[in-house]
N, C-alpha and C positions, 0 to 999 in steps of 0.2 A: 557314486561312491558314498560309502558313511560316514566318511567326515564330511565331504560337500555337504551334507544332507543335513550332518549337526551345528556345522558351520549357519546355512541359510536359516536354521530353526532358531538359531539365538539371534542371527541381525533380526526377523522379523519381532522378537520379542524385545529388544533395546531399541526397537525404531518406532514402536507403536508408543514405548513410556518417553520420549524422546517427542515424538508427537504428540502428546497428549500436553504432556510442561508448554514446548512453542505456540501450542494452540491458543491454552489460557494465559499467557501472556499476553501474546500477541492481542486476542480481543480483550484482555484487558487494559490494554491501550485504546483498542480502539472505544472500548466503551467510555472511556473520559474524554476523548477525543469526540464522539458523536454528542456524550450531553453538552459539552461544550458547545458544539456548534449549533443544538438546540437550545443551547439557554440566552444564542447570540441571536436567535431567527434564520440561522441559513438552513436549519432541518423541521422538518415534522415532527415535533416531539411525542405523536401519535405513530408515525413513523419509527420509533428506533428500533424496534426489532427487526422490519424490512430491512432497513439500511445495515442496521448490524449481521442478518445474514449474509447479504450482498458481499460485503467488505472480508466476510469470512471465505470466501468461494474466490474475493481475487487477491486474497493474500494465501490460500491455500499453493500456488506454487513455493514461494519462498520457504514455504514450512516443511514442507514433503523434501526440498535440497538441503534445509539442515541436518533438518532429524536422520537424514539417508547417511550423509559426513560424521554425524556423532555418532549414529550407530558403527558404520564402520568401525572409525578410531576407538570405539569405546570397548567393541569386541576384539579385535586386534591385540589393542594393549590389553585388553585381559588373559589373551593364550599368553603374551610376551610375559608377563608376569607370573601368570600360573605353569610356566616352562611346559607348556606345547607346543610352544613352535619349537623349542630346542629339538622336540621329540618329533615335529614334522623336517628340519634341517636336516635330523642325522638320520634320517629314513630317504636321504639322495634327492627332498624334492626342496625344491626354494620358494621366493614372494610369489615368482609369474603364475603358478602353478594354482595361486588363490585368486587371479584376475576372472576363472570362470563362475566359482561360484559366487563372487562379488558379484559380476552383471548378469549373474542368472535369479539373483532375488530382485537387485533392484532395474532390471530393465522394465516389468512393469510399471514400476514406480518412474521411471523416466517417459512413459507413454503417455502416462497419467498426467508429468506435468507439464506433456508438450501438446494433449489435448484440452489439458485448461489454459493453459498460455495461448492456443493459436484459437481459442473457439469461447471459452467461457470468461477470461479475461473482458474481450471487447463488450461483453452481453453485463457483466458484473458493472463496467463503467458506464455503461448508456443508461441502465436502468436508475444507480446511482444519482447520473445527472435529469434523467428528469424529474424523479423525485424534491431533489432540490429545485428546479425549476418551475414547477408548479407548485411548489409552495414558494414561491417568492416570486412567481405572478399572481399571487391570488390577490382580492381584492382588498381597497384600502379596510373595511368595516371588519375585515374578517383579521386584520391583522392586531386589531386592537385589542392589548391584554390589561384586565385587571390592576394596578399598579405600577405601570409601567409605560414609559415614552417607546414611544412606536413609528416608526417613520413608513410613508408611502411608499409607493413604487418608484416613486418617480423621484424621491429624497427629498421633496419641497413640501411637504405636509409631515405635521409633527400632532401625535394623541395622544391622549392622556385620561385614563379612566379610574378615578378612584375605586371604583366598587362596582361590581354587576349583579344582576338579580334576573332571573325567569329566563335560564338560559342564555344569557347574553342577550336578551331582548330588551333590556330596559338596565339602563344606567345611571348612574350618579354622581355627581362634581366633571364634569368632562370637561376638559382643557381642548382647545383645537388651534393650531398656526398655519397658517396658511401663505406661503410664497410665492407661487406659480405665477402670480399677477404681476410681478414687481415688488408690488411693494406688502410689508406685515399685515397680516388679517389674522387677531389673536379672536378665537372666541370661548365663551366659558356659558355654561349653562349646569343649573342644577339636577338636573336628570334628562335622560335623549332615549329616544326609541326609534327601532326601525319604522321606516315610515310605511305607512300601509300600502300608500297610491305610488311610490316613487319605487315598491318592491326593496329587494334586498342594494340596490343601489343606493339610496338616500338614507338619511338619518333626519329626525324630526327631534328640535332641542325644545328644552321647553326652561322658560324664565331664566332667560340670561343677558347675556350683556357681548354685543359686537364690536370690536376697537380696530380701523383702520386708519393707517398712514397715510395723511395726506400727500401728493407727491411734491418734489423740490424742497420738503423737508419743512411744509407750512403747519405744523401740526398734526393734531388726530381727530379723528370723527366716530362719536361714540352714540354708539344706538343700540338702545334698551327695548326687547321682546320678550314677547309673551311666549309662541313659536315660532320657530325656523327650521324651515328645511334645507338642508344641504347636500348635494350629489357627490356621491363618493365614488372613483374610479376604480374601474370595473377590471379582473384581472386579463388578460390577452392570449387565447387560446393557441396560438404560435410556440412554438419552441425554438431555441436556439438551435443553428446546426452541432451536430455532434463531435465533438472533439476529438482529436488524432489515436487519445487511447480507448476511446469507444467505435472506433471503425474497423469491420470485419477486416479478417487476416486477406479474404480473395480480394478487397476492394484496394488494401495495402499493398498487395502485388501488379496488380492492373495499372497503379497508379505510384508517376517513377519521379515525383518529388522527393525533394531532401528530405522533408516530413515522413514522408512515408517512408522513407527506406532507413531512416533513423529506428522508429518504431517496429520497423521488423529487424535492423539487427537487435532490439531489446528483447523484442519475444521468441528469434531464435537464438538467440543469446545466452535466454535463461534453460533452454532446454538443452546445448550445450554445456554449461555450468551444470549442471545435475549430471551430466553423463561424469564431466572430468573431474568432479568432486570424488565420484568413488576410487579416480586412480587416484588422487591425491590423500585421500584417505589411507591407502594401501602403503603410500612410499612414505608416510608422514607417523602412522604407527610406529610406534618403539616402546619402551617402556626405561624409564634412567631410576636403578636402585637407587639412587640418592635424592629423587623427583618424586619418583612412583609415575603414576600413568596419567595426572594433572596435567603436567607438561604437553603431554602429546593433545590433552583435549584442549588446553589455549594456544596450542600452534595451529591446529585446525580451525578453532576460532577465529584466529586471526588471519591465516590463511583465506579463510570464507567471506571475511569482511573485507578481505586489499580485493578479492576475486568481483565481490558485486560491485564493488566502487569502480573497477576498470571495464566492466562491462556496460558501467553508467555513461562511464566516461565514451567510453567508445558511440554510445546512441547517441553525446553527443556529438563526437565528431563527424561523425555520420551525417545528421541534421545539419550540421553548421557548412559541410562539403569538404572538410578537410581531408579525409577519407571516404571509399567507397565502401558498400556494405561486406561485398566480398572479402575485400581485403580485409576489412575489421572483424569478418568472421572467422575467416583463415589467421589472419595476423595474431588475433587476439587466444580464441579458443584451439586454433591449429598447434600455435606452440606452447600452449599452456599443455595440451596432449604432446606433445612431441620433449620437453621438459620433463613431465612428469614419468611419459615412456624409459629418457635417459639415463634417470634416476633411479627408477627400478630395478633397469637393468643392471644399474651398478651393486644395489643391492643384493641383487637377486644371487650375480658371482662373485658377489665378496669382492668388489676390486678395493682397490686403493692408492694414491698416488706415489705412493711408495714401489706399487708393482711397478709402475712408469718409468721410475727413473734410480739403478742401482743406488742404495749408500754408497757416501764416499770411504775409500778402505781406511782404516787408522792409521795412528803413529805406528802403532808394532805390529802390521800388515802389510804384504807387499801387493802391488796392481796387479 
């Protein structure tokens, strides 16, 4: 039909400007989010583009479920406004009659977010995390910046390098604390280099000065050098195991922990949520001459934000055993569909509780 066909030709063109806005928001959070956590040491600050992609491929589902919603409502209330729906009403067809060409644009777009949900979500989190984890096993020499205190791996060692020169190969005013032992090992030296024999493992100080704690608290013991070499610990080629939201979708099914079955009602959760946002969308469009069509885009709004908080909610209860996944799937997304089905309907022939139950007759009427 040519309206389906001019119908689907505008959502694709308010869902693409609709995604474009979410997109750059969205990584504009994250992009102060990621320098931040490079400017704390938990990222690669060589890193942030990798990381910054990553982050965009697993927050791409969220983005594809709004932008789907505001296109909806956005086109809706504009027939609602520019009175063509009046002019599809009085041509005998009602709402239900726009349910096909709604999931006939965005059913790909629901395929789309239930193949990154169930496949490039877990791959977006693994790579994430070991990113971060190899950079915060690397070694202690390699963590040491220019102007700034630097703690170990291990949290008991603290550096301090005023100034570097030749690549980071040769330093100047270097501070060093040392805990590991027990007790304070402060040391200071006027310039340190990698040390040749000891490889990228040691550092070699030169004219400085050694202060350690005696123990039971008898003093200090100060000893003045010419060089010292000192071994720096080396990073741990191990990684941690992979965390719940970085484990495949099939290894999440195989495996019938609360964990597990928490994290899949979330990732089928959210492909759910994409589907019922476009009937929500449908039943939520109106347009109030005294509003205009503002209204119906912050009822959507806010609609979309109680929708992901109870879907939060629910992976938690899921996780915690309060509920089963079924049920939170049925319970949650079954009647938000079966709700927004209701509602339609009502729409769709005009009811109203009025038709329910006659007025009571007047004074100057007889029963």
């Amino acid at each position: 039909m040519l309206f389906h066909s001019s119908i689907r030709k505008e959502l694709a063109r308010s869902f693409w400007a609709s995604w474009v806005v979410l997109f750059t928001i969205a990584m504009t959070v994250r992009l102060v989010r990621t320098l931040h956590d490079a400017n704390v040491g938990r990222v690669d600050p060589q890193a942030i583009t990798v990381a910054m992609g990553y982050s965009a491929l697993g927050q791409m589902p969220a983005i594809i479920t709004i932008a789907l919603l505001i296109a909806t409502v956005s086109v809706l209330s504009r027939m609602y406004r520019d009175s063509e729906m009046d002019i599809w009403f009085s041509s005998g067809q009602g709402l239900a009659r726009l349910v096909k060409p709604l999931y006939q644009f965005s059913l790909p777009l629901v395929v789309a977010v239930a193949a990154m949900q169930w496949w490039v979500w877990p791959w977006t989190n693994q790579q994430v995390q070991d990113l971060r984890q190899r950079y915060e096993q690397r070694a202690d020499i390699d963590r040491v910046t220019p102007g700034q205190f630097q703690e170990s791996g291990n949290g008991k060692k603290v550096f301090f390098v005023e100034k570097s020169t030749d690549a980071n190969s040769v330093a100047r005013s270097l501070f060093y604390l040392d805990q590991s032992t027990g007790t304070d090992v402060i040391i200071t030296s006027r310039s340190s280099m990698n040390s040749p024999s000891g490889g990228k493992g040691a550092v070699k100080l030169i004219d400085g000065e050694r202060v350690q704690q005696l123990p039971e608290g008898d003093g200090f013991r100060v000893v003045q050098f010419e060089a010292l070499t000192i071994a720096m610990e080396q990073a741990s080629a191990q990684l941690q195991a992979a965390g719940v939201r970085s484990t495949p979708t099939l290894e999440l099914i195989q495996n019938k922990s609360l964990w597990a079955q928490g994290e899949l009602a979330w990732r089928a959760g959210m492909v759910l949520l994409a589907a019922n946002l476009v009937l929500l969308g449908l039943t939520i469009a109106q347009v109030n001459p005294r509003m205009g069509s503002g209204a119906s885009i912050a009822m959507a709004a806010l609609t979309a934000i109680v929708y992901f908080n109870l879907t939060t909610v629910s992976q938690s209860w899921v996780s915690s055993g309060r509920i089963g996944l079924w049920g939170a799937l049925v319970g949650l997304h079954g009647g938000i569909c079966l709700l927004s089905a209701i509602w339609l309907t009502k729409r769709h022939y005009q009811w109203s509780w009025r038709h329910l139950w006659p007025a009571a007759p007047t004074s100057g009427q007889t029963a």
